[in-house]
Each structure stands twice: as structure tokens, then as C-alpha cells.
TORLUMRO-409596 format. One record per residue: x, z, y of N, C-alpha, C in turn. Coordinates in steps of 0.001 Angstrom, whole numbers, plus 500000, padded with zeros to 6 digits. Last residue first. Layout:
N
XZYXZYXZY ...
***
This chain:
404
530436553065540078531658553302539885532323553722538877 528119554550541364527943553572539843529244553211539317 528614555517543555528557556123542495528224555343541272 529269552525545067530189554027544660530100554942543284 527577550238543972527638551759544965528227552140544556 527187546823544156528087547780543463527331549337544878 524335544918545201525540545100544898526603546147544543 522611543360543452522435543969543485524127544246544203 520395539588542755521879540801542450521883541592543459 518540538132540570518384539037541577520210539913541636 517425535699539295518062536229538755518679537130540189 514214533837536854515085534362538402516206535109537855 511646533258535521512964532749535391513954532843536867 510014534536534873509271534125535994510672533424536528 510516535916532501509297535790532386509141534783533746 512949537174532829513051535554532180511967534959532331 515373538148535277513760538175535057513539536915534216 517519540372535431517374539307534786516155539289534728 519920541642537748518518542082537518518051540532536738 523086542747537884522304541563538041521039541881537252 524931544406540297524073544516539103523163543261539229 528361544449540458527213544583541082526170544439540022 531947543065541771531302543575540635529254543641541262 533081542336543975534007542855542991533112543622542400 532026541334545847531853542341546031532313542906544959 532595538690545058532908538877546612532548540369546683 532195538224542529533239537755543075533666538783544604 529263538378542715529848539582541986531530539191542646 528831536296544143528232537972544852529041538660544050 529447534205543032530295534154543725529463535501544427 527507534418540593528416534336540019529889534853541437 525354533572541746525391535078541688526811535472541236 525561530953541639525604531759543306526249533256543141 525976530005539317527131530626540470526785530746541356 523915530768538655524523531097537784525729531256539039 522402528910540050521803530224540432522279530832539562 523663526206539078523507526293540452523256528479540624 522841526305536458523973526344536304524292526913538366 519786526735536465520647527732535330521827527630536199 519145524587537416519188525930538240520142526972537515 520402522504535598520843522548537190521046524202537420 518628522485533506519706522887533471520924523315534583 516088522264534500516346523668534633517805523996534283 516733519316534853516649520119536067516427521644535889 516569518600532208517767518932533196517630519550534406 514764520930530163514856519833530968515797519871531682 514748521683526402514744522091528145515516520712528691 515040521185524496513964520787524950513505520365526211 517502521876523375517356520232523264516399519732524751 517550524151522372517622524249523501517657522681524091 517564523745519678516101524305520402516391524537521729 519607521268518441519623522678519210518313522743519838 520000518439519013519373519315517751519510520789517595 522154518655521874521672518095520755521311518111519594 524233519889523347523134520432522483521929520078521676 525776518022524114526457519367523252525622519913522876 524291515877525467524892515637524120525354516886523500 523294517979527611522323517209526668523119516919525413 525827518304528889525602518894528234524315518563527287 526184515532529857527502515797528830526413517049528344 523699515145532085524144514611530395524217514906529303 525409516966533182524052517471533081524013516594531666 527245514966534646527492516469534081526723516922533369 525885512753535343526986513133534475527228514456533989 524581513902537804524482513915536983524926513897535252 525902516869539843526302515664539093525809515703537829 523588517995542085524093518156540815524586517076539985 521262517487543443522506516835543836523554517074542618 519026519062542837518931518083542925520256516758543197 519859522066544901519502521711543703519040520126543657 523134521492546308521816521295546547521187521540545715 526315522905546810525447522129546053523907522419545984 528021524323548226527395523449548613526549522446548284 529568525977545949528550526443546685527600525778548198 530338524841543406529201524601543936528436525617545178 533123526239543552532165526821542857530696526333543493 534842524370545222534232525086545653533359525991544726 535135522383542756534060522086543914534039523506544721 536858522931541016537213522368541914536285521731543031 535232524963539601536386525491540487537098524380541529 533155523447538289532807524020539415534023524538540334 535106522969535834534329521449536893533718522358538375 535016524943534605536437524277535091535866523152535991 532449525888534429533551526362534909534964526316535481 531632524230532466531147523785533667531778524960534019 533487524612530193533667523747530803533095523440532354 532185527496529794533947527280530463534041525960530778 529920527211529274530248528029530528531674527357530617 530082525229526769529555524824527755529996525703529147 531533526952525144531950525889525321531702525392526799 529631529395524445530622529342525236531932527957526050 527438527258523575527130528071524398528378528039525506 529159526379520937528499525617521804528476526337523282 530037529058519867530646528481520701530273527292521457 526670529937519017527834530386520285528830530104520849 526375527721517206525786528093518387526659528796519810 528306528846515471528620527668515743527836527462517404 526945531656514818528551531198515380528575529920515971 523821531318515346524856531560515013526183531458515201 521544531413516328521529532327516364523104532215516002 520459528452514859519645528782516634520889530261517063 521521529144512407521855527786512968521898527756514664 520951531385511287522033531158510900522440530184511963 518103532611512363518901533070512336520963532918512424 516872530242511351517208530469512939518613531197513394 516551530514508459517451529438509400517611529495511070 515525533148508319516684532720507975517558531573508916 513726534879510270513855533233510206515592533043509814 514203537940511119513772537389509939513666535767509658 516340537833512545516602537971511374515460538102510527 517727536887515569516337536461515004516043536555513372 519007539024517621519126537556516328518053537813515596 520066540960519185518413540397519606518547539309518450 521711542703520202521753542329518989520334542262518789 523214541581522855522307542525522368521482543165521375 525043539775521743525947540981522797524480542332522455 523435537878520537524089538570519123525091539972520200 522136537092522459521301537428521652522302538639520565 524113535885524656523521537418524888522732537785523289 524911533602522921525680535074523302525120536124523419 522510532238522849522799532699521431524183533745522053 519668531957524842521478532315525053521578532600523310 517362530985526660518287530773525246520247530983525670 514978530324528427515268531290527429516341531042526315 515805529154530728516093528362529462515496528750528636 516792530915532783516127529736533396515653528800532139 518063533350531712516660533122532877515960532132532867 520187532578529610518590532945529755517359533277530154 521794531163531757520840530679531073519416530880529692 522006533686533584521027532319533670521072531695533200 523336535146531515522173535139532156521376534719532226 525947533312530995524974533561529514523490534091530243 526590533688533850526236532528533067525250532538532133 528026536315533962526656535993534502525965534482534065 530023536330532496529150536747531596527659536210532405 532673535832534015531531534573533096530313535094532691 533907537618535619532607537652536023531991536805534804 536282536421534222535971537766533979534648538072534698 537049534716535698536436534534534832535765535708534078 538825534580538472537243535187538278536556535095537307 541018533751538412539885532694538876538698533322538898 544413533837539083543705534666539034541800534044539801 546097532320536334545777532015537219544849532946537530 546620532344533581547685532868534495547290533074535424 543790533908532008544227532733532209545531533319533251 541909535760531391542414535207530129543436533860530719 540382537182533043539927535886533561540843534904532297 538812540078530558539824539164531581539590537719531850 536706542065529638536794540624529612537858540797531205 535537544590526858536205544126528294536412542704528532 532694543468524895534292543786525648534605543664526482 529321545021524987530719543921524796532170544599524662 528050547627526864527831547023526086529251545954526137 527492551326527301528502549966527851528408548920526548 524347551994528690525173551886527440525915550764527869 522562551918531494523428552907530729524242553122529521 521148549733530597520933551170530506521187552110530268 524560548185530220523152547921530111522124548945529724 527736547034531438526800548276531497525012547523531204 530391546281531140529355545468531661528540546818530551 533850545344532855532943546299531710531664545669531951 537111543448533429535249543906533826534756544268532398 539582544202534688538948543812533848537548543866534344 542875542939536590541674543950536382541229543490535696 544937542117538548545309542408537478544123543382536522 543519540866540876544507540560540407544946540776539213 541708542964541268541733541696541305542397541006540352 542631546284539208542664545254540613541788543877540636 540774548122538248541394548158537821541448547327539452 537580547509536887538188548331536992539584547386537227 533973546204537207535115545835537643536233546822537843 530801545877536284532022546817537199533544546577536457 528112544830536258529158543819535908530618545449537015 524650545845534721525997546362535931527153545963535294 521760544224534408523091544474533601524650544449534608 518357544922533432519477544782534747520618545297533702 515766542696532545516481543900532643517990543550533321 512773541568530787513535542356532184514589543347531853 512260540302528108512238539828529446512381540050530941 515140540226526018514443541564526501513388540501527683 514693538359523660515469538589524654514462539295525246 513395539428519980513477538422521450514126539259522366 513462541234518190513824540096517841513659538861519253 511803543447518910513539543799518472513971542498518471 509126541857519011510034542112519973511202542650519582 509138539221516515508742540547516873509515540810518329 508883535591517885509083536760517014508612538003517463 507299533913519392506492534552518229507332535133517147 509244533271521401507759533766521668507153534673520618 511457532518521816511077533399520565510186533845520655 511444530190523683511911529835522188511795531300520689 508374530058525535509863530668525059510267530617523920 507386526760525578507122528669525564508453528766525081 507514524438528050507565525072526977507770526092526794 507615523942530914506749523411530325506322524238528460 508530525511533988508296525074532474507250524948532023 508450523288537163507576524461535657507641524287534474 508504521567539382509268522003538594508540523243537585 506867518186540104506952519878539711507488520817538859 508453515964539420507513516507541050507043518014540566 511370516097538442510479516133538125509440516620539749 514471514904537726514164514994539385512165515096539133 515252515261535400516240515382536453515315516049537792 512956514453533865513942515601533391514589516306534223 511905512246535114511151512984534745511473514464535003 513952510629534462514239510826536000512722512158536651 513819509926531982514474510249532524514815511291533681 511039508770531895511681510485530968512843510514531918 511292506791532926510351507918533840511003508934532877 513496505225531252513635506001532442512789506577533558 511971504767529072512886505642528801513600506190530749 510046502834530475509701504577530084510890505135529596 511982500542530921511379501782531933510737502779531565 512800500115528124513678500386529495513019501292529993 510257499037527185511022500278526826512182500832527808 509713497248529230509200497883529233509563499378528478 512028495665528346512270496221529530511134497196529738 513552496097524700512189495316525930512580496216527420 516530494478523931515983495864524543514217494704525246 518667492916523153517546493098522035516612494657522417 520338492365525047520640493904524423519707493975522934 519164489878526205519979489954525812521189491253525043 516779491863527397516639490691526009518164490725525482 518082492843529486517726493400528335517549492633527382 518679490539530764519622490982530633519655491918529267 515631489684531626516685488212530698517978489163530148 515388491910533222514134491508532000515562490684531344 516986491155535099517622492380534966516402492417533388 516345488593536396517351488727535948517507489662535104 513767489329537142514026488379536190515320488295535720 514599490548540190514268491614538395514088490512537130 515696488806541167516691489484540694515977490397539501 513373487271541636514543486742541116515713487657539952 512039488953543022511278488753541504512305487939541020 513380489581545312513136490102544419512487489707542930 512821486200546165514086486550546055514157487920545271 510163486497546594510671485467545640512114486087545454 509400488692548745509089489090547471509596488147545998 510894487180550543511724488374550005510630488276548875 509061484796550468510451484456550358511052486066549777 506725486071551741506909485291550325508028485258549925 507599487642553917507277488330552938507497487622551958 511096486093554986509445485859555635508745486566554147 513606487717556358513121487333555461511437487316555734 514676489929557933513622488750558655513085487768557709 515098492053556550513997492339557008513241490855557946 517748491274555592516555490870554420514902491095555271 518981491029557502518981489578556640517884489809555911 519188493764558150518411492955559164518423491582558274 520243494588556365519329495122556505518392494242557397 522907492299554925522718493468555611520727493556555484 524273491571551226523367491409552491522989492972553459 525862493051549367526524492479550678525457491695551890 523947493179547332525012494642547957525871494551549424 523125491394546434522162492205547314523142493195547983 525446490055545339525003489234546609523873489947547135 525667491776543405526795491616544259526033491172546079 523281490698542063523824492505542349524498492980543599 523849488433541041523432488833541974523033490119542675 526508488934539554526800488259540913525460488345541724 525575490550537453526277490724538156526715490643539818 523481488618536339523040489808536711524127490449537990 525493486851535238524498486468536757524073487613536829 526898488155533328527487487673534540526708487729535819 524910488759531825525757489834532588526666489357533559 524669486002530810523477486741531490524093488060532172 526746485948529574526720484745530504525798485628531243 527181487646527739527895487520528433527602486532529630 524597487096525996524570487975527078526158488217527831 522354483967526198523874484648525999524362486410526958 519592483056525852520225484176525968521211484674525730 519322481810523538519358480921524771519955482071525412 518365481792521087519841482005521269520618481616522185 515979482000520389516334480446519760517915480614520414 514989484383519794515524483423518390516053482501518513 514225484956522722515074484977522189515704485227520987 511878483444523353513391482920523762514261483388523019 509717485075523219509597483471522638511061482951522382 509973487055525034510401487303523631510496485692523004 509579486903527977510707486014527112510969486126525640 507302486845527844507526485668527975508643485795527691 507183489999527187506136488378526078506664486936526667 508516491454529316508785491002527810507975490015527349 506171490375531096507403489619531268508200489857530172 504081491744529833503974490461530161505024489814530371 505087494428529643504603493601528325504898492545528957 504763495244532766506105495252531706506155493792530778 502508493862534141502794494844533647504295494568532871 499891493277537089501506493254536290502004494260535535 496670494009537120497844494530537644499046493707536277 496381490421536256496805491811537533496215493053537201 497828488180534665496963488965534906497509490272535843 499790485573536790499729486409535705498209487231535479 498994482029537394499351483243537714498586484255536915 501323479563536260499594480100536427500198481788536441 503296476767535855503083478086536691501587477925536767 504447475760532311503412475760533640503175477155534290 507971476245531485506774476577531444505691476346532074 510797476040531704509947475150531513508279474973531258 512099478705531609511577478419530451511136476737530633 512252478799534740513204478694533962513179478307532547 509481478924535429509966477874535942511387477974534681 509057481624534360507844479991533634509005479218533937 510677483072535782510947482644534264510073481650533831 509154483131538060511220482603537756511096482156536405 506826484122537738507021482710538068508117481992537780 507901486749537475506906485879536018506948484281536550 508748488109539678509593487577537931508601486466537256 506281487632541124507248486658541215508196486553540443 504510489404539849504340487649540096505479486985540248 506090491540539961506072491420538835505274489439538730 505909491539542946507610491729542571507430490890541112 503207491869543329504385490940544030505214490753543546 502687494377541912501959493443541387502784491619542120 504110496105543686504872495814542771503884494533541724 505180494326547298504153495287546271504535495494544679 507394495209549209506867494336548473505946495092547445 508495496500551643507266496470551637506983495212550899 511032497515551008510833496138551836509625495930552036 510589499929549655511116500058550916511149498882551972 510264498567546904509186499536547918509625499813549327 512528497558546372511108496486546987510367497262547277 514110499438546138514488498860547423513207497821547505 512801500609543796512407501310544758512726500638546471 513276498728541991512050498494542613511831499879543312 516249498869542003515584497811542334514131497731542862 516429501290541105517307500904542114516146500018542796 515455501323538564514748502219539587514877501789540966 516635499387537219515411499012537402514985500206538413 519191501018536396519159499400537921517954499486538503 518096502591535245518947502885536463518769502195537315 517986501001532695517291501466533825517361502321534608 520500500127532554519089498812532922517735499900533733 521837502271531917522270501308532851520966500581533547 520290502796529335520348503491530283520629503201531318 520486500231527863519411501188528116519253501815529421 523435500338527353522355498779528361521175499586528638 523596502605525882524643502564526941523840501833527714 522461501609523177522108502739524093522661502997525344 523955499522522760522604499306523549522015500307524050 526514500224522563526355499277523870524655498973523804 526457501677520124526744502395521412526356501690522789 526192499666518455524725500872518494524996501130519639 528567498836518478527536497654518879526565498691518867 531489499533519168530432500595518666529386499727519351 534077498476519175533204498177518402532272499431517905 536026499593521463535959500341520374534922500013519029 534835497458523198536303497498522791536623498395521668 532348498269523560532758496075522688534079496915522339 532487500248525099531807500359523518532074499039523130 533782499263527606534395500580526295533607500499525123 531814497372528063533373497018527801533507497581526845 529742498760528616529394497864527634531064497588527141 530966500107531205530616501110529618530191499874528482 530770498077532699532224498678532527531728499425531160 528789496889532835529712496076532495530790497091532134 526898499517533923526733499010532814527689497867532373 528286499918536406528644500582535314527958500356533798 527394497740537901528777497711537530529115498593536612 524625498164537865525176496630536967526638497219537169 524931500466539388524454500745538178524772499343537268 525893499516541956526868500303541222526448500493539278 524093497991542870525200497472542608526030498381541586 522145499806543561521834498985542221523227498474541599 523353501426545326523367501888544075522760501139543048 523339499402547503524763500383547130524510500769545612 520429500093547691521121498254547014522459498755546599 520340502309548477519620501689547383519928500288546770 521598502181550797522513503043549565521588502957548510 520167500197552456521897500520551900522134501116550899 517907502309552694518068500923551942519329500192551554 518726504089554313518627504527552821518426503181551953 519620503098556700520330503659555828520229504005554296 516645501953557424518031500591556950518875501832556180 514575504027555974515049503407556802516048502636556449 512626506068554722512425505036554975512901504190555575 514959508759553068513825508367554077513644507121553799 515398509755549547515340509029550672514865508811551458 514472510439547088514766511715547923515993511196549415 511942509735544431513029509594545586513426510563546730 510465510592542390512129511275542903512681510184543771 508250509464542795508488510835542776509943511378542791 508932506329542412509127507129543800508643508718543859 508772506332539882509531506228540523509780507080541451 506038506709539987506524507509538718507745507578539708 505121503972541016504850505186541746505262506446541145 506348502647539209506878502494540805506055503834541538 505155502136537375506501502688537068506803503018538573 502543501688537919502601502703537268503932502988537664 503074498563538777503019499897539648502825500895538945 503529497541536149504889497997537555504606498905538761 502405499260533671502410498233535164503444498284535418 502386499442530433503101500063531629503279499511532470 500204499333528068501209498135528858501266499519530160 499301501885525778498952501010526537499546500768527695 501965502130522950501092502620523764500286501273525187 500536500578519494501304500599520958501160501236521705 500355502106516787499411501859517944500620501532519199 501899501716514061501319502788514966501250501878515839 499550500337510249500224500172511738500238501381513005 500607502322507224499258502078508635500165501927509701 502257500892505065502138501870506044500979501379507022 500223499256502160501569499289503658501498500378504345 500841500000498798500000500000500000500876500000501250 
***
């Protein structure tokens, strides 16, 4: 018997994607930001040639479509957020790909059904590509050069543009960027929902978790406390000192040095494992520092709960530790400005991890409201950090004498 067919989901406009879009934009309306929207289409075709390279050159052919994926749609945000800013419509943008390609196919021009959708410009070229017309070195070329040739027009070239003409000249270039995916064996419509998740994750119109706490439904001995304050005191010098770390009154861990020649403050790290159980629920450090492991779920226990877990965990603080020291310890960092790249790298380290779930943008705050507090204990050589997970915050306190 065959498997029961699954259901497509239903065709993804262009304006669907475009108004998804423009929830993270975080541009005004003007020639400057239209610069750095063509600036950044350009950049996204250039880093999709350059990462397609590294994966041809190491022959990882899986790697270069997940790599075109992501690139393509990047571009595709680029792109139809600078036709929102030209005042092209996106039912405009998606007529005028569809016309490029009849004409290029040889096809009769009749105009599409409306609203425009994804499907439709995949369906016209799917026809194409068995027959191997689609070279994608050749097609990464022109993608390229016209990338190039939006990146070097000014603001005023495109604003005297007469509407038909810019909305032709856009439906050019997204015909290009449809012909490019084909040539990945990508639909572009998959393109663009993989990048509303995207940009979903990053740059969401409302930030709230979404998912219950990862130990919701154990016993309580068996979940992270959801309030409580943990005094970071600091003996000894700067320079040559340790930190203790106090939790109702019981000294909990080990002492901890910055472990390095260099005198960096690592010895504060612990506030990290915090926020990220403020902002995440999930620390496999704090779980096994408080001996919160999840022992009756064998496999949680061993996998969510375990060594390997924890150095993940610890992996992650020290690397975004070594990346924050040369920023200043982000303390000019925006929420929302956060290198993305960065944010990524950690997606891949936790990968099939229950911490998978969480979204980048709580990975931000975690990491952003990790070193704020991170640079109070710094500056006041120790203090109490008040952990709220239930309402995901993280409050500091600073040292008294008598807590000393």
C-alpha cells in the first residue's frame, strides 16, 4: 500500500513574505537605509559564492545547498524589502519575475493569477530544469553581476526610474535569484519560509516564550528553583583572587579563578549559567551545581543532564567569552545587533539538545543580560544576583560589608 500523500502547505504570496519581512526591519524609510539594503543584497550573493566555494572545494555537495538556502534567502529579504522601500508592490515585483521568465523560456506573456505567489514562479521554472538549461555556475554569475550593478546604482537613479520600468528592473533581478535556486535544486518558495523561520527566531515582533519550561512536569527536587538569589564574593585581590558563590546561605561549587595568565574576570563566569537559565530554562551546570538532575527520566537524566551536556554548556560561556572580550564585553550592544553568526555557531552546538527549541533572540538576551550583570559583579568585585526564571530576568544586587 503507498504512503498517504502529505498535503502541501497553502502557496506563500509575495506579499505574505513581504509583510513577515518587514516585521524585522529595523530601518527608516530613506536613501540611507536603501543603501545599506542594496549594500546588503550585494553582500548576501557575495557570501553565498564565497561559502558555495568552501563547500565545492571540500566536496560537501549536501553542504552547498544548505549553505544556497540560506544565502538565497537572505538575498530574498534584501531584495524585496528594497522593492518595499521603492514603492513596488509585491503582486508588481512577482508580475514582473513572471514576465522575465515567459519571455526567457519563450513562453506567451499572460498575466499571472493575483495575489503572486512563490509556487507560480517555482512552476515555471520547474519545466526547465531536466532539460539542464540551468547551469549554475553561469546562473551565479548573472546573479552576481546583477547584485553588483544594484550595489553601484545611486538613490536618485533608481527614484527617477518611471514605476513600470523600476518594478521591470526588480522583477529582473528576483528572476534571477528564483533561476539561481533552481539551479541548487531549491524551490524559492522553500527558500522563503525557511527564512520567515528565520528571521522569525532572530528578529520576532513579539518577544515571548513560546515553550514551557523544559522541566515543567518534573517533581520539584527535580526542576530549577524558579527564584532565587546567588551571592558571587570575591576573596582575596583582583589580581590574584577567587570567587565563592553562596546560595541561602550554603557555599555552594568551587572556588573559581579567571584560570588564565591574564587578569579577565572569569571567575565572575558563573553569571552566565544564570542567564541562561533565566532566559532558556536550561542550564545542565547549574542543574548538577544544585543537584536539580532530572533522575527519574533515565534518558534525560544521562543525555539533557549530563557530562557531555555540560561541556556543551561550558563550551559555549567560554567561547562567547572570548568573542565578548574583544568587544568591550558587549557593552554597546543593542539587543537585536548581536552578531548573527554568532548566534548560529551556537544553534549548531546544540543541536538535538532540548535547548534546540529556544529561539535566537532569547539566545541574545541570555547572552547580552549575562554580561551586563556580568560587568556589575566586575565593577563592584562581587554582589548578589537575584534569578527570576518564571518571568525570565536577572536583578543584581551589590556586595555589603557584612555579607563579606
Amino acid at each position: 500500500m503507498a504512503p498517504a500523500a502529505v498535503p502541501r502547505p497553502t502557496p506563500l504570496t509575495l506579499a505574505q513574505y513581504t509583510l513577515k519581512a518587514r516585521e524585522s526591519l529595523r530601518f527608516k524609510d530613506d536613501s540611507d537605509s536603501l543603501e545599506i539594503i542594496r549594500f546588503g543584497y550585494f553582500g548576501e550573493v557575495g557570501g553565498l559564492l564565497s561559502s558555495v566555494k568552501k563547500a565545492g572545494r571540500d566536496q560537501l555537495q549536501q553542504a552547498q545547498s544548505e549553505v544556497a538556502a540560506e544565502e538565497l534567502g537572505d538575498a530574498l529579504w534584501y531584495l524585496a524589502i528594497a522593492a518595499h522601500l521603492l514603492k513596488i508592490t509585491p503582486d508588481e515585483l512577482g508580475e514582473a519575475c513572471i514576465r522575465v521568465l515567459r519571455i526567457q523560456f519563450g513562453e506567451s506573456d499572460k498575466l499571472p493569477a493575483i495575489p503572486v505567489s512563490f509556487r507560480q514562479i517555482d512552476g515555471l521554472i520547474d519545466t526547465r530544469r531536466e532539460d539542464g538549461t540551468i547551469h549554475r555556475s553561469i546562473q551565479m554569475g548573472k546573479l552576481a553581476n546583477s547584485a553588483g550593478v544594484l550595489a553601484e546604482m545611486s538613490h536618485g537613479s533608481l527614484e527617477v526610474m518611471a514605476p513600470p520600468q523600476r518594478g521591470s528592473y526588480f522583477g529582473k533581478l528576483l528572476s534571477e535569484l528564483a533561476l539561481t535556486c533552481a539551479s541548487f535544486n531549491l524551490l524559492l518558495e522553500d527558500v522563503a519560509r525557511y527564512n520567515l523561520e528565520k528571521t522569525a527566531s532572530r528578529w520576532p515582533a513579539e518577544k515571548k516564550r513560546e515553550i514551557e519550561l523544559f522541566d515543567a512536569d518534573f517533581p520539584e527536587h527535580e526542576q530549577l528553583p524558579r527564584q532565587f538569589d546567588i551571592e558571587f564574593i570575591e576573596r582575596g585581590t583582583p589580581e590574584q583572587g577567587y570567587v565563592v558563590q553562596r546560595l541561602w546561605g550554603v557555599y555552594i561549587g568551587d572556588r573559581l579563578t579567571d584560570n588564565s595568565n591574564e587578569v579577565d574576570n572569569y571567575r565572575f563566569h558563573d553569571v552566565f549559567h544564570l542567564a541562561y537559565a533565566a532566559y532558556l530554562g536550561w542550564s545542565p551546570v547549574l542543574r548538577a551545581l544544585l543537584k536539580r538532575k532530572r533522575k527519574s527520566a533515565p534518558r534525560k537524566d544521562e543525555n539533557e543532564d549530563g557530562a557531555r551536556a555540560m561541556i556543551i554548556e561550558e563550551g559555549i560561556a567560554t567561547w562567547i567569552f572570548d568573542h565578548a572580550k574583544k568587544r568591550e564585553c558587549y557593552e554597546n550592544i543593542e539587543p537585536g545587533s548581536l552578531d548573527y553568526g554568532l548566534l548560529k555557531q551556537i544553534q549548531s552546538m546544540v543541536r538535538g539538545y532540548e535547548v534546540d527549541q529556544c529561539k535566537l533572540w532569547q539566545w541574545e538576551f541570555a547572552i547580552l543580560d549575562g554580561f551586563r550583570v556580568f560587568r556589575l559583579l566586575r565593577e563592584h568585585r562581587g554582589g548578589t544576583v537575584k534569578v527570576d526564571i518564571t518571568n525570565s530576568s536577572l536583578t543584581f544586587e551589590p556586595p555589603s560589608e557584612t555579607k563579606k
